[in-house]
C-alpha positions in Angstrom: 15.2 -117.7 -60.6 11.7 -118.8 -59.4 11.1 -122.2 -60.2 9.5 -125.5 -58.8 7.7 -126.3 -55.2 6.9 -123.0 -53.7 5.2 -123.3 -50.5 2.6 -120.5 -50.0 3.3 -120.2 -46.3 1.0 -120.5 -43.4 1.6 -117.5 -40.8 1.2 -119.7 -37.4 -0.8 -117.9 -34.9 -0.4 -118.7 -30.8 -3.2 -116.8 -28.5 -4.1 -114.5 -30.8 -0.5 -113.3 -32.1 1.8 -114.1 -34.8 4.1 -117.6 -33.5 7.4 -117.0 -34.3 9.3 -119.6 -33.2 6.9 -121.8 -35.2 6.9 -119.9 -37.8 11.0 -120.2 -37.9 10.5 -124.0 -37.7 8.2 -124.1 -40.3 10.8 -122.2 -42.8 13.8 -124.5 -41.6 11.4 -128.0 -42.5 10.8 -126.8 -45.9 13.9 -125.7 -46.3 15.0 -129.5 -44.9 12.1 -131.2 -47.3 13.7 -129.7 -50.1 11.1 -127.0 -51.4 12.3 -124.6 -54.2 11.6 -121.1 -52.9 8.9 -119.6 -49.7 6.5 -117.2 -50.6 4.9 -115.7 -47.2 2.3 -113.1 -46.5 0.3 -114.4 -49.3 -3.4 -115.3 -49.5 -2.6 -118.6 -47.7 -0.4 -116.4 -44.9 -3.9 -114.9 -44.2 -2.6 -111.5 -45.4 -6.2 -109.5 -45.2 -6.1 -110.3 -41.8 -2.6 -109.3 -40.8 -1.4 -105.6 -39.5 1.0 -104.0 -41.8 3.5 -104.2 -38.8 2.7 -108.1 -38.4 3.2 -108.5 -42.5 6.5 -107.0 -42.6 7.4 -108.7 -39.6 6.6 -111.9 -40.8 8.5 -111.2 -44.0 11.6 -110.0 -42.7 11.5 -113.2 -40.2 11.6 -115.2 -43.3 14.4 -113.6 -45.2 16.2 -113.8 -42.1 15.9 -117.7 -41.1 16.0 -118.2 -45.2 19.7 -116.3 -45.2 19.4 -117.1 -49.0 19.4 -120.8 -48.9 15.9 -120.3 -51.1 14.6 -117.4 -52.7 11.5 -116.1 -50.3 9.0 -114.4 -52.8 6.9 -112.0 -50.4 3.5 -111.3 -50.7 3.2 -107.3 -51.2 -0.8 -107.4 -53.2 -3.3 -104.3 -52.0 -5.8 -102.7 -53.8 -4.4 -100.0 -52.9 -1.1 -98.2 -54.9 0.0 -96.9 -52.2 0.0 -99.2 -50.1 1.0 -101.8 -52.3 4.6 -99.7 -53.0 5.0 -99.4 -49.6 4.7 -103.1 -49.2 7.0 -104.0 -52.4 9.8 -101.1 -51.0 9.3 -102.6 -48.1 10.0 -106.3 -49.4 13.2 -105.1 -51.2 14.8 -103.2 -48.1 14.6 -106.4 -46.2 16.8 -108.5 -48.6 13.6 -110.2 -50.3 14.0 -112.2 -53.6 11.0 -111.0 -55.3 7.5 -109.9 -54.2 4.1 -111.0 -55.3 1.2 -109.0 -55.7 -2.2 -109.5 -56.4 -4.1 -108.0 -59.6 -6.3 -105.2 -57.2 -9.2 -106.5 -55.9 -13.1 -105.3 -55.3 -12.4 -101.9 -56.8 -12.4 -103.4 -60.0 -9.8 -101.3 -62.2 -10.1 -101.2 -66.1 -7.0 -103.2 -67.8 -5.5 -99.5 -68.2 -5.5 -99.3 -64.8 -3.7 -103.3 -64.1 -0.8 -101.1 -65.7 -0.8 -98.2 -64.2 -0.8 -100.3 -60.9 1.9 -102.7 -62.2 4.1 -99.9 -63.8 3.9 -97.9 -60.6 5.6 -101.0 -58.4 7.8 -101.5 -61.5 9.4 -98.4 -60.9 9.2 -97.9 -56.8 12.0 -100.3 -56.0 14.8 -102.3 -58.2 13.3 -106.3 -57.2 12.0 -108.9 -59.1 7.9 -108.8 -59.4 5.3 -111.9 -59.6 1.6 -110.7 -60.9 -0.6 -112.4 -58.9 -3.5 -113.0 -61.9 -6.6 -114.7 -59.2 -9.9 -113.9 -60.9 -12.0 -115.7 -58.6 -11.0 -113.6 -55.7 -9.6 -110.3 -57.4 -13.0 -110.0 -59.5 -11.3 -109.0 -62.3 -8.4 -110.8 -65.0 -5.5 -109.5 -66.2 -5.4 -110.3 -69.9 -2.3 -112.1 -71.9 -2.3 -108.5 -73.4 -1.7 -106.7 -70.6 0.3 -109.2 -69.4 2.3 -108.5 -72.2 2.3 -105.1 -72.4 3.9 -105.6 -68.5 6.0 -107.9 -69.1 8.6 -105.4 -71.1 9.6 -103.4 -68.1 12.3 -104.5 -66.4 11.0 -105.8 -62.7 8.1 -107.6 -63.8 9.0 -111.1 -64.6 6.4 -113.2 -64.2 3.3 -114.6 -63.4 1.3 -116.8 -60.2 -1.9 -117.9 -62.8 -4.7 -119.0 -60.9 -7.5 -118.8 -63.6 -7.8 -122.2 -63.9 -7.0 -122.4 -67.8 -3.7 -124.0 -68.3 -3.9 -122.7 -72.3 -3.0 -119.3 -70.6 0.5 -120.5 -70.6 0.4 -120.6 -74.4 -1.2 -117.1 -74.6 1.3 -115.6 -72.0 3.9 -117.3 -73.8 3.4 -115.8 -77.3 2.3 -112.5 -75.2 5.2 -111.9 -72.6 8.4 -114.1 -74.1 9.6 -117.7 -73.4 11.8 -116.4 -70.3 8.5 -114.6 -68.6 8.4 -116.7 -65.5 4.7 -118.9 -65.1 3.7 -120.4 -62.4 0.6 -122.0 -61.0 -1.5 -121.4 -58.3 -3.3 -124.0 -58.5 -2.1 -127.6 -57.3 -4.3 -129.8 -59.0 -3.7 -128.4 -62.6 0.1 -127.9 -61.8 0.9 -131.1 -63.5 -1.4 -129.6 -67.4 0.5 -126.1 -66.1 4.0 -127.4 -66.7 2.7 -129.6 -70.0 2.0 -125.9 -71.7 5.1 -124.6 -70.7 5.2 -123.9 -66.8 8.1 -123.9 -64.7 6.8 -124.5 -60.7 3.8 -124.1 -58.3 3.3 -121.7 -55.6 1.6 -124.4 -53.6 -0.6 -124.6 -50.5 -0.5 -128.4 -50.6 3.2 -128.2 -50.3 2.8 -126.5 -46.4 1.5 -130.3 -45.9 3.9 -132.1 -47.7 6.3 -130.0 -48.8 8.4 -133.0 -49.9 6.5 -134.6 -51.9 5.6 -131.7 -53.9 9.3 -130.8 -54.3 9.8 -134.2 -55.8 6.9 -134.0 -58.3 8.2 -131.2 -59.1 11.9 -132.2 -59.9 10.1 -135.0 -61.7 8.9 -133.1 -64.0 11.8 -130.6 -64.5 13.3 -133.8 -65.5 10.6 -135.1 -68.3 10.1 -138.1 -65.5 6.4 -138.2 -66.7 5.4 -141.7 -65.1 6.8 -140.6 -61.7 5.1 -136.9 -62.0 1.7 -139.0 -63.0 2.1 -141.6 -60.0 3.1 -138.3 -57.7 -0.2 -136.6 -58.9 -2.0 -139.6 -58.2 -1.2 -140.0 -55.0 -1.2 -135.8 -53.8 -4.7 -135.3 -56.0 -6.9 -136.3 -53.2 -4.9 -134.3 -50.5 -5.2 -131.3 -53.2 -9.0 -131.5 -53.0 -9.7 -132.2 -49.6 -7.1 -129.0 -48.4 -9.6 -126.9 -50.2 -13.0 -128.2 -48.9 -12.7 -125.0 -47.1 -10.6 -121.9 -47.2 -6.9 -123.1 -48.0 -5.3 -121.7 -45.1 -8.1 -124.0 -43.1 -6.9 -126.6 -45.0 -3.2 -126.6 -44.9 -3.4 -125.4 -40.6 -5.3 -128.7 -40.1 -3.3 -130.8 -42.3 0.3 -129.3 -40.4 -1.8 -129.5 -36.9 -2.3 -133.5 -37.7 2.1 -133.9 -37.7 2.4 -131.4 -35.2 3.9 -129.0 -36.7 1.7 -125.8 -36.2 -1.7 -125.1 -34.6 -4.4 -124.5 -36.2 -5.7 -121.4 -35.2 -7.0 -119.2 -37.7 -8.0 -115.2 -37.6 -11.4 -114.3 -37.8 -14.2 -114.0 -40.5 -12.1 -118.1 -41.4 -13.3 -120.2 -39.1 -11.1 -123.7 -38.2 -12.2 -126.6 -40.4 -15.2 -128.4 -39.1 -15.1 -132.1 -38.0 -15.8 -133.5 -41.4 -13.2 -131.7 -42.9 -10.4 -132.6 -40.6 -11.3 -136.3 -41.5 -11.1 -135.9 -45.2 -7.7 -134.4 -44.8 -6.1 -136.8 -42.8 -7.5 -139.3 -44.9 -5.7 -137.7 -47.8 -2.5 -137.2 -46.5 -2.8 -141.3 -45.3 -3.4 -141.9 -49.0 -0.6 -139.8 -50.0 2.0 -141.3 -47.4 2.6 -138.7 -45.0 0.6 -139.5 -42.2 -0.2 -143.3 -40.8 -2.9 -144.6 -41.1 
């Protein structure tokens, strides 16, 4: 179902507001470049930042321009039960493929209370749900247990692991099934991710070169392990250099340098100092999607 290059999508901004034509373009190139699925309205779609009408607007522009060519996997996290149902209800009226959402954040719940959250969107609405498992931001981490214990109800299918441990695919594995659905969050590791047993990326790298990272991962659906390595080669240093500041800085400067979206950003993320800008186009010469 979810599998592959999954672009965590930019939300382009113009003037202050959400850019909707670009933002239609933007889902049409990837779509053209060959990426796997579109996941908008996530961390990297500047979520904390959005309205709720702006986030639901945003989704239901992607499920629309998508028309099922890809499956759009929309971001519905909050800290928040409430609000978090009425995002995933909100996700499934529109004709979304799945929704992701985020372990809670700041309000750091107990692991009883991960399920309680979980089992509470399980139940609000019949569509496919991605745990969002993001220690570094969410404070807290869902363990392989809990996972586990998740995993048995029927909408919750699988997991967007950004601890940083790629032996958490093994532990989910023997936890939550072989056909529990892993993905990374993390483009650097995606290539260690898929070694232990994972199937695809949701990516911010791939808003920059959403072919290439569609093609590393085919290469390695396909046990093409010298092409994957040469691919990783070549997208490491645009991997690194997109988060030498906040991701969404990243990736908005990398599609401002081919034109393809400004790179305005909504305050307390600032747009990526001088430095920054040069260390991404640099990358993306050195991954061949830019000229030198």
């Amino acid at each position: 179902m979810f599998r592959g290059s999954l672009p965590a999508l930019v939300t382009p901004f113009r003037d202050g507001a959400v850019d909707e034509k670009t933002l239609i373009e933007l889902v049409e190139w990837h779509i053209d470049e060959g990426s796997h699925g579109l996941v908008p309205v996530g961390t990297t779609g500047e979520s904390p930042t959005l309205s709720h009408q702006e986030h639901e607007h945003v989704i239901e522009l992607v499920v629309k321009t998508a028309a099922k060519r890809v499956p759009v996997i929309a971001g519905a996290g909050s800290n928040n039960t409430d609000e978090a149902i009425r995002f995933v209800t909100f996700a499934k009226k529109v004709g979304a493929d799945g929704a992701l959402v985020v372990t809670p954040y700041y309000n750091k719940p107990t692991q009883r209370g991960l399920y309680a959250h979980f089992k509470a969107l399980n139940d609000c609405a019949d569509i496919p749900i991605i745990i969002y498992n993001i220690p570094s931001r969410s404070v807290i981490d869902m363990t392989p247990a809990t996972m586990g214990d998740l995993a048995k109800l029927k909408n919750i299918v699988g997991v967007k692991d950004a601890t940083g441990d790629v032996s958490r695919v093994s532990d989910q594995r023997a936890t939550c099934g072989h056909d529990f659905i892993q993905l990374t969050g993390e483009d650097p590791s995606a290539l260690g991710h898929w070694s232990q047993g994972g199937v695809g990326c949701i990516s911010v790298t791939a808003n920059v070169a959403p072919r290439a990272c569609a093609e590393f991962q085919d290469a390695l659906a396909a046990g093409e392990r010298d092409r994957a390595l040469a691919m990783q080669d070549r997208l490491l240093p645009l991997h690194r250099a997109i988060f030498l500041e906040p991701g969404v800085v990243g990736a908005k400067t990398g599609l401002s340098l081919l034109g393809k979206c400004s790179d305005e950003v909504r305050s307390p993320i600032t747009p990526a100092l001088p430095e920054t800008k040069e260390a991404i186009r640099s990358a993306m010469v050195h991954a061949g999607i830019l000229n030198g």
